[in-house]
C-alpha positions in Angstrom: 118.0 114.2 172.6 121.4 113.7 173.6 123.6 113.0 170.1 127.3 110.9 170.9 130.4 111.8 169.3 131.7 109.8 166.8 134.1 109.9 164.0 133.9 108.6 160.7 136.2 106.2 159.6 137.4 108.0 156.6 139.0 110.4 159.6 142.6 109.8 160.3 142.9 110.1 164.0 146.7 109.2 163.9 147.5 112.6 162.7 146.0 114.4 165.4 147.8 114.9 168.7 145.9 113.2 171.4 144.8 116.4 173.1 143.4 117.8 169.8 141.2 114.7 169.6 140.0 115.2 173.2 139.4 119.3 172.3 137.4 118.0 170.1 135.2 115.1 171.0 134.9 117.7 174.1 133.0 120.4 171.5 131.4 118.4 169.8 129.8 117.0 173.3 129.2 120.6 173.9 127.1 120.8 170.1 125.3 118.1 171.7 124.1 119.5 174.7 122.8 122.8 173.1 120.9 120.4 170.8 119.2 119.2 173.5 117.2 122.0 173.7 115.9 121.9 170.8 112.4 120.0 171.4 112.5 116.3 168.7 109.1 117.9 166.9 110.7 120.8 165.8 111.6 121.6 162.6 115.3 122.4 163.0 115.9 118.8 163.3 114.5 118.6 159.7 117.0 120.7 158.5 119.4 119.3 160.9 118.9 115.1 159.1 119.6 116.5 155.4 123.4 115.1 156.0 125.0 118.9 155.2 128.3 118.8 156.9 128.4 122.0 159.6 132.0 123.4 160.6 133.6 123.8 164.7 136.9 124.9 164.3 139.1 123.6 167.7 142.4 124.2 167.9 142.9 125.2 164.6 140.8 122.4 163.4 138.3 122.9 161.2 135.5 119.8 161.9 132.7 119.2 159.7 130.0 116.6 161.4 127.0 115.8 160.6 123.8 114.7 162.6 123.0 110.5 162.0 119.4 111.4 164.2 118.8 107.7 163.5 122.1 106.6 165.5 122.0 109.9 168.0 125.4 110.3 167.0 127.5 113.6 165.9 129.7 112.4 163.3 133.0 114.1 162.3 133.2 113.5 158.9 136.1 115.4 158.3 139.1 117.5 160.2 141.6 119.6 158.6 143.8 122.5 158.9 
């Protein structure tokens, strides 16, 4: 299943240069496509829908996302320093 990148709208984008967004929706595409993988009956996708945030760090970002397996969408929920 291939999961979109999306941020949440509690995530400032305004305060991140340009490129860092791109460096990032770029990863996070990347998550997605090792996810892929992983076949939709499996039990990692359990454990993957219990909304815990997991961590990229790009650029010095740190990027907490979750997976909305309902919307096939990767959602940064939050980026900080």
């Amino acid at each position: 299943m291939r999961l979109l990148p999306e941020f949440s709208y509690g995530v400032d984008l305004k305060r991140l240069p340009a490129a860092d967004v791109l460096s990032i929706v770029g990863a996070l595409v990347r998550v997605s496509e090792s996810m892929e993988s992983i076949p939709t009956n499996s039990a990692v996708w359990n454990s993957l829908r219990a909304q815990h945030p997991m961590t990229v760090r790009v650029n010095g970002w740190f990027v907490q996302y979750v997976v909305d397996h309902k919307r096939e969408r990767l959602v940064a929920v939050n980026v900080s320093r």
